[in-house]
C-alpha positions in Angstrom: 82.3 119.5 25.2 83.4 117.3 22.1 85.7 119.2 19.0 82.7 119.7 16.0 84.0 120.2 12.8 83.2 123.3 10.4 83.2 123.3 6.4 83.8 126.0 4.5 83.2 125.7 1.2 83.5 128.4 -1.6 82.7 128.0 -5.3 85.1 129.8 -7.3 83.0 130.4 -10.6 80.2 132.9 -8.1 83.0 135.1 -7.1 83.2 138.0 -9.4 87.0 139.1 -8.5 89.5 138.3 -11.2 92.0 137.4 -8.2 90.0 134.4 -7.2 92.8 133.1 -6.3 94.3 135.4 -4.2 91.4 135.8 -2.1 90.7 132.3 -1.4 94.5 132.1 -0.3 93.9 135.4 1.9 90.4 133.9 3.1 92.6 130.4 4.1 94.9 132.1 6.1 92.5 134.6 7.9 91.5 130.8 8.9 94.6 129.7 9.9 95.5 132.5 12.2 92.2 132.0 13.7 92.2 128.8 15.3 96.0 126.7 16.6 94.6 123.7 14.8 95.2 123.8 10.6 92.8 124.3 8.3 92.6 121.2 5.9 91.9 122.2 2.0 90.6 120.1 -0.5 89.4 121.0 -3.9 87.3 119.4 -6.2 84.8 119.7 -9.3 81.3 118.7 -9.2 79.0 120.5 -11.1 81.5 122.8 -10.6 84.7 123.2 -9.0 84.9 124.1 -5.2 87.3 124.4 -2.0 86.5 122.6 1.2 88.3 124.2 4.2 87.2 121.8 7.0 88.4 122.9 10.7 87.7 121.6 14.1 86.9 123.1 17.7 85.6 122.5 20.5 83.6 125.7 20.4 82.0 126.0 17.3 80.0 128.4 17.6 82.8 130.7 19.0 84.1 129.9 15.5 81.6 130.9 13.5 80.6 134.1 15.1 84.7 135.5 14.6 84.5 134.6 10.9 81.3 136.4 10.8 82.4 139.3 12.7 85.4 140.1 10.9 85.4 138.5 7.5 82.0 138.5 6.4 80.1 141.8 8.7 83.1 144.2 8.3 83.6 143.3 4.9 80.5 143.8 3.8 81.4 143.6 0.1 83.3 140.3 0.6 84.0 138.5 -2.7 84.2 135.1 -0.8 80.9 135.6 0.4 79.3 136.0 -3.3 80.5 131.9 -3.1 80.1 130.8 0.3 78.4 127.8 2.0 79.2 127.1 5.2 78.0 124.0 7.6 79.0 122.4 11.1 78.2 119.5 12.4 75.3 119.3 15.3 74.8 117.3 18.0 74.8 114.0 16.2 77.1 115.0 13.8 76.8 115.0 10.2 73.1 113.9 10.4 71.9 116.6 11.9 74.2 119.3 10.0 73.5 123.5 10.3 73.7 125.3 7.4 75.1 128.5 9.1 75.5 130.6 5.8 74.9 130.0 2.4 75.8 132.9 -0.6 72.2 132.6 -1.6 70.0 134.5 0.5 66.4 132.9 -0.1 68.4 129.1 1.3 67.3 128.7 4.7 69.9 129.4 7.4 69.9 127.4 10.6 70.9 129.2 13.8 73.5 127.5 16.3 
């Protein structure tokens, strides 16, 4: 199986704590100490500012279902997730993205 990368990306402005900050930084190193591979940040403004935290794996969807299970499930209250979007690449990479979860609720959220 070939590494797929994941991207994270959280828009600062939706998140309602007034330690945005801090939780983005606690959020990035729940990351890290997932997966032996770094998490690459970038940061940007476009309509808006955001972080991208971009990671790679060669099981994806392993991935994604531990950030689910114990960042966004058990805390169900999650600030990060008020400004989450979260994609991976698919089977032809980038042209056939999934959107795995997006802050809004009415989006449409692929399954993997």
């Amino acid at each position: 199986m070939t590494d797929r990368k994941i991207v994270i990306q959280i828009q600062p402005e939706l998140l309602s704590n007034p330690n945005k900050k801090q939780s983005i930084e606690a959020f990035v190193s729940f990351l890290n100490n997932l997966s032996s591979d770094c998490c690459h940040v970038s940061s940007g403004n476009e309509n808006g500012a955001y972080f991208n935290i971009e990671m790679e794996s060669e099981n994806v969807l392993h991935l994604w279902e531990e950030i689910r299970a114990e960042f966004l499930l058990k805390r169900i209250d999650s600030v990060i997730a008020k400004g989450l979007v979260v994609v991976c690449e698919g089977d032809r990479g980038w042209d056939n993205y999934l959107l795995l979860y997006h802050y809004d609720s009415l989006e449409h959220v692929d399954s993997y």
